[in-house]
C-alpha positions in Angstrom: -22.6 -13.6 -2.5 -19.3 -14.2 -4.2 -16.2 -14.2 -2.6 -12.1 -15.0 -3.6 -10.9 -17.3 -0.7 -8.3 -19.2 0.2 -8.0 -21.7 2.9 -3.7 -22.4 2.9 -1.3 -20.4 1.9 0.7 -20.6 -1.6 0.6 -19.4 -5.4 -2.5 -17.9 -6.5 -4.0 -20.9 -7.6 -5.3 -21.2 -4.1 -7.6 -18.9 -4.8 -11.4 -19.9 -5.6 -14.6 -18.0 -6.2 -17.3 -19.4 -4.3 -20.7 -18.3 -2.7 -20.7 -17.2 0.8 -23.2 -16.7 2.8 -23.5 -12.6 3.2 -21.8 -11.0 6.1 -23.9 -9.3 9.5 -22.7 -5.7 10.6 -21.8 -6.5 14.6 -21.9 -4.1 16.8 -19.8 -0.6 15.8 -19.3 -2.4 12.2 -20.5 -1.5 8.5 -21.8 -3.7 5.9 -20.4 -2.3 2.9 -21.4 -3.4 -0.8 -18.4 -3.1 -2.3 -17.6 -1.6 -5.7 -13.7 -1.7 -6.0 -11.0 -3.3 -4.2 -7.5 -2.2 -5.0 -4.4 -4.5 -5.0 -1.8 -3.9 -2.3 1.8 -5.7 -2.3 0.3 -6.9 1.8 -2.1 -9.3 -0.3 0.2 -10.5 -1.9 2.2 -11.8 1.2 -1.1 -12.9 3.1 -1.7 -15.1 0.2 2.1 -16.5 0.2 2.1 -16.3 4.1 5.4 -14.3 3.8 7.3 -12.4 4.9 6.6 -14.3 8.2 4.9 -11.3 9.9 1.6 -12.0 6.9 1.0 -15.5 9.1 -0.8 -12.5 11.6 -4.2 -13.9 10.3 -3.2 -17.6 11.1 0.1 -19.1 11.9 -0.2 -22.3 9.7 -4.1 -21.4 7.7 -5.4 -18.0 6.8 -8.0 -18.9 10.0 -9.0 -15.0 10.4 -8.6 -13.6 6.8 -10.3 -16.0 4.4 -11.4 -13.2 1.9 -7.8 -11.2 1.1 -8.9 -7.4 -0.2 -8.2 -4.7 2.5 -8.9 -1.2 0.1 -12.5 -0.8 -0.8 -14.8 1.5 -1.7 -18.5 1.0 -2.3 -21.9 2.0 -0.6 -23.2 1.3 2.9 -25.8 -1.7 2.5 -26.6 -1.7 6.5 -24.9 -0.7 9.8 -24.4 -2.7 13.2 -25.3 -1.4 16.7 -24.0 1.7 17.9 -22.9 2.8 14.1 -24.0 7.0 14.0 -21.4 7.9 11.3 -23.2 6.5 8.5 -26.6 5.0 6.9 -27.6 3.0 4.1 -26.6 4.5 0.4 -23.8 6.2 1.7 -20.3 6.4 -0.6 -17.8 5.2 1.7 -14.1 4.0 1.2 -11.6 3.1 3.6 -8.6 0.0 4.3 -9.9 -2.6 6.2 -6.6 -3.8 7.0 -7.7 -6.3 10.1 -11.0 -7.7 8.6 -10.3 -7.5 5.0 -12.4 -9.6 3.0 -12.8 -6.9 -0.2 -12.6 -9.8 -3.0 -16.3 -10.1 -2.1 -19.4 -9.0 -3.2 -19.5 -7.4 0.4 -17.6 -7.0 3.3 -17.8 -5.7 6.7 -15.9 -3.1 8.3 -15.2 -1.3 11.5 -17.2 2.2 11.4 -13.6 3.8 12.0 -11.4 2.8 9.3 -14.2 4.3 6.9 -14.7 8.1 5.3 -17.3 9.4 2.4 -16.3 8.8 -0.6 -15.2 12.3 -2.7 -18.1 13.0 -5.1 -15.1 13.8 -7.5 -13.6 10.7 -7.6 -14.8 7.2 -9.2 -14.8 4.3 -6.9 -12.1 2.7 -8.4 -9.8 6.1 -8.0 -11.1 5.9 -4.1 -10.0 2.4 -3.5 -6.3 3.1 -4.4 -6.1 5.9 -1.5 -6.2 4.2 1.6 -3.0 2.0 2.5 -1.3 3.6 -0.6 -1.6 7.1 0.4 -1.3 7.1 4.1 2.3 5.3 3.0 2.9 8.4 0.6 2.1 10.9 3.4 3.7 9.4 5.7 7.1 8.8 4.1 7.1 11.7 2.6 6.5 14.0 5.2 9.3 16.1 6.8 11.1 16.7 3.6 12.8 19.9 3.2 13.4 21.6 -0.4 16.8 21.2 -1.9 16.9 17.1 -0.1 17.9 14.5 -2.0 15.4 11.8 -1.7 15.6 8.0 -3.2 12.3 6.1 -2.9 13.1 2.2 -3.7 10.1 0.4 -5.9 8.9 3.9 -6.3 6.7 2.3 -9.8 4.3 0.7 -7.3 1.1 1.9 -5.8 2.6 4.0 -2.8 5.5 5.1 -5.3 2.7 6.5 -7.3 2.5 8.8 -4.8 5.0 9.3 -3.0 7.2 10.7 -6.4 4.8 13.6 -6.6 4.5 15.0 -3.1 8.3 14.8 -2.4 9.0 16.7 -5.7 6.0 18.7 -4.5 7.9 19.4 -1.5 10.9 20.6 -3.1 13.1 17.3 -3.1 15.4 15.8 -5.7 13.3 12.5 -6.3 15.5 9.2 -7.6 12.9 6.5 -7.9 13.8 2.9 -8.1 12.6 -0.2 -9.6 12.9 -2.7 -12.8 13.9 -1.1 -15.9 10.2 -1.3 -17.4 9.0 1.3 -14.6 11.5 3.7 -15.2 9.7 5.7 -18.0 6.8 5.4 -15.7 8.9 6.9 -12.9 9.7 9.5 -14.8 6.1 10.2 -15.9 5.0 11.0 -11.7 8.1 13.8 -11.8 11.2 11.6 -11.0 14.4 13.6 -11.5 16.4 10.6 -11.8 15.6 7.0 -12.1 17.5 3.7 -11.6 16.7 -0.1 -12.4 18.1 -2.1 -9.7 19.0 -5.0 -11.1 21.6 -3.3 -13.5 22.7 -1.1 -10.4 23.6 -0.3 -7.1 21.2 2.2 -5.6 23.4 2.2 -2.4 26.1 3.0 -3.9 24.8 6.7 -5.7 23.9 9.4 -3.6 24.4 10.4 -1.0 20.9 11.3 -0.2 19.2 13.1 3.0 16.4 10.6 2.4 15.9 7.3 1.9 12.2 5.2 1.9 12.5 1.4 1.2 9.0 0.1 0.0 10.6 -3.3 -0.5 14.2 -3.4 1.5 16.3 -6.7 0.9 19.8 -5.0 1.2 22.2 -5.0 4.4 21.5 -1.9 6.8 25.1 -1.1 6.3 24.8 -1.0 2.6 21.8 1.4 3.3 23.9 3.4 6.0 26.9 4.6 3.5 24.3 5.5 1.1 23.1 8.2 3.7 24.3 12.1 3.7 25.7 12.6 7.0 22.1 13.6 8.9 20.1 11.7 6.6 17.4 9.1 7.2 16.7 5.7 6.1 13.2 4.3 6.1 12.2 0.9 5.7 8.3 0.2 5.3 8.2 -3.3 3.7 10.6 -6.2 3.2 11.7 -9.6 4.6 12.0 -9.8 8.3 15.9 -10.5 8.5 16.5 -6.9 7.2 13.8 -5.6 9.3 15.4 -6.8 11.9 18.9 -6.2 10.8 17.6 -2.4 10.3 15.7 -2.0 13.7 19.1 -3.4 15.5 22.2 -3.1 13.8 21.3 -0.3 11.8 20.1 1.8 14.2 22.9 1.7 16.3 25.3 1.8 13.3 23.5 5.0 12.2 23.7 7.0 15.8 27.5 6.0 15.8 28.1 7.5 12.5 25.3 10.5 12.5 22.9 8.4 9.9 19.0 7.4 11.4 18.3 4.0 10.1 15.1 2.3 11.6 11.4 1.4 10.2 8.8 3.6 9.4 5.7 2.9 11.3 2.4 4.0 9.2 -1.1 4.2 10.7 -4.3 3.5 8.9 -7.3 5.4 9.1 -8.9 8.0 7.3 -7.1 11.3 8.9 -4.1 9.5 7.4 -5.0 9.4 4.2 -8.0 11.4 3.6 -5.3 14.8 3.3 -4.1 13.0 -0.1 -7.8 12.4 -1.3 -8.1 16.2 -1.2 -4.9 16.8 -2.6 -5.9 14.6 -5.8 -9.5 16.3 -6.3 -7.8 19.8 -6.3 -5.8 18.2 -9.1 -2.4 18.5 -7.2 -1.5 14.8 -7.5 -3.0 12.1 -10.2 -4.0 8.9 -9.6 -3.0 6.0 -11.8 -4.7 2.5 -12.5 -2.5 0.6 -14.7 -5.3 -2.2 -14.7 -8.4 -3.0 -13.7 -10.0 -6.6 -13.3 -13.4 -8.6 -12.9 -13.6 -10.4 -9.2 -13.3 -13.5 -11.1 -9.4 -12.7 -12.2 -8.7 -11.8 -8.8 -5.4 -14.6 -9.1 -4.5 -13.0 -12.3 -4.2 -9.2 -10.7 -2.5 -10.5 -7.6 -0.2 -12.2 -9.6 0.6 -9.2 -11.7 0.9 -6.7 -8.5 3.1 -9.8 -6.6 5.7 -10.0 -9.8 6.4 -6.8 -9.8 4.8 -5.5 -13.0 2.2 -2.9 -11.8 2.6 1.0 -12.8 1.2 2.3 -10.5 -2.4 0.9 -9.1 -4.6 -2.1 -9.9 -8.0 -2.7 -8.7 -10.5 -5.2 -9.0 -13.9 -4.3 -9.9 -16.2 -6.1 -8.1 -19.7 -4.5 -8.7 -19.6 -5.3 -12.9 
């Protein structure tokens, strides 16, 4: 089969297609013939190997993740002992965050972090669900109507739908990112947008909610951005500001009646299977920007990893 790998970390230009010999189901696993693969900003850093937390798979050589690719949807090809949930033919989709291995032909994957595919919705559309929409959920959840929420790099995949179900849930949604996502932003029901590198997010407001998809700033900046009550969230970022938020921030926040810390999401299909229901009813829309062959995979992580991506981009691996 073929298969994007990578054998050290750098620029994309460690990636090569090669043939691999095809995976065996072990026990509880599935052997899933994959038909799309969407991008996620966590390939991106297991390819760079940072932040330093992306080294997970191997401190000094991707050892455990060769095959980057953790969102796929595709059929069942053949199950491993103990497997009940599924059989052969069977539409599945899921994130595979610990095997990965979804820039492949096929990949295996534990039985759990799998669901049935919506007959509604196209492989492609399935494969931008997973880690993207158990972020959205998530984040989003708890939000009261009349808050003032601010997602930072809201134009990415999990902004994509996070915009819609906090203005779904009554918030007043500021997204931010670079100034050629704003119209985008916009587009998913924004009421206000901002282009951070011509402003100061933490210095508007203040808001009752803050999530941080890609937090680089100081917590304290992040703390007099905060409505007295409010909470800050960080899901991704570099690990000094995780740190500095899980620390400093915190405490800073309880002294002056802000909650700064990081959001913890789960992965699995109850946590983002809810969203795949709320986009076949037609309540939220999902967005590809691009799509690519399994032979460009360098070329789509690049454009995810840059910061250029509206939205979602998948590879399609079965054309």
């Amino acid at each position: 089969m073929r298969a994007v790998r990578y054998d050290r970390y750098g620029p994309p230009e460690v990636l090569r297609v090669e043939q691999t010999p095809q995976p065996t189901p072990r026990a509880g696993q599935v052997l899933v013939r994959v038909a799309a693969t969407s991008i996620n900003l966590s390939d991106w850093e297991c390819l760079r190997g940072r932040p330093a937390y992306a080294r997970l798979g191997g401190l000094r050589r991707p050892v455990r993740t060769p095959v980057l690719g953790s969102d796929i949807a595709g059929w069942v090809e053949a199950v491993g002992p103990g497997v009940t949930g599924f059989r052969a033919g069977d539409e599945v989709y899921g994130d595979n965050l610990v095997i990965k291995g979804g820039f492949a032909e096929y990949a295996v994957a534990p039985e759990r972090v799998l669901s049935p595919k919506p007959a509604e919705l196209t492989f492609a559309e399935a494969s931008t669900l997973p880690q993207a929409g158990a972020i959205a959920l998530h984040t989003t959840s708890g939000i009261h109507p009349g808050d003032r929420v601010l997602i930072n790099g809201a134009g990415g995949g999990s902004g994509m739908f996070a915009i819609p179900l906090a203005v779904a849930a009554g918030a007043h949604v500021t997204g931010v990112d670079n100034a050629g996502k704003l119209d985008f932003m916009r587009s998913l029901g924004a009421n206000e947008v901002i282009d951070y590198r011509s402003q100061d997010f933490t210095r508007t407001g203040p808001y009752d909610l803050i999530v941080d998809l890609v937090a680089h700033r100081s917590p304290f900046a992040y703390r007099r951005a905060l409505a007295r009550g409010g909470r800050y969230g960080l899901v991704g970022g570099g690990v000094p500001t995780m740190l500095g938020v899980a620390t400093i921030g915190a405490l800073a926040g309880l002294i002056t009646g802000r909650r700064l810390g990081i959001m913890a999401v789960q992965s699995g299909p109850e946590f983002f299977e809810p969203l795949a229901q709320r986009c076949v009813d037609g309540g939220v829309t999902i967005r590809i920007d691009r799509t690519y062959p399994l032979a460009d995979v360098a070329e789509a992580l690049t454009y995810v990893g840059t910061g250029h991506a509206l939205g979602k981009v998948v590879v399609d691996v079965a054309t």
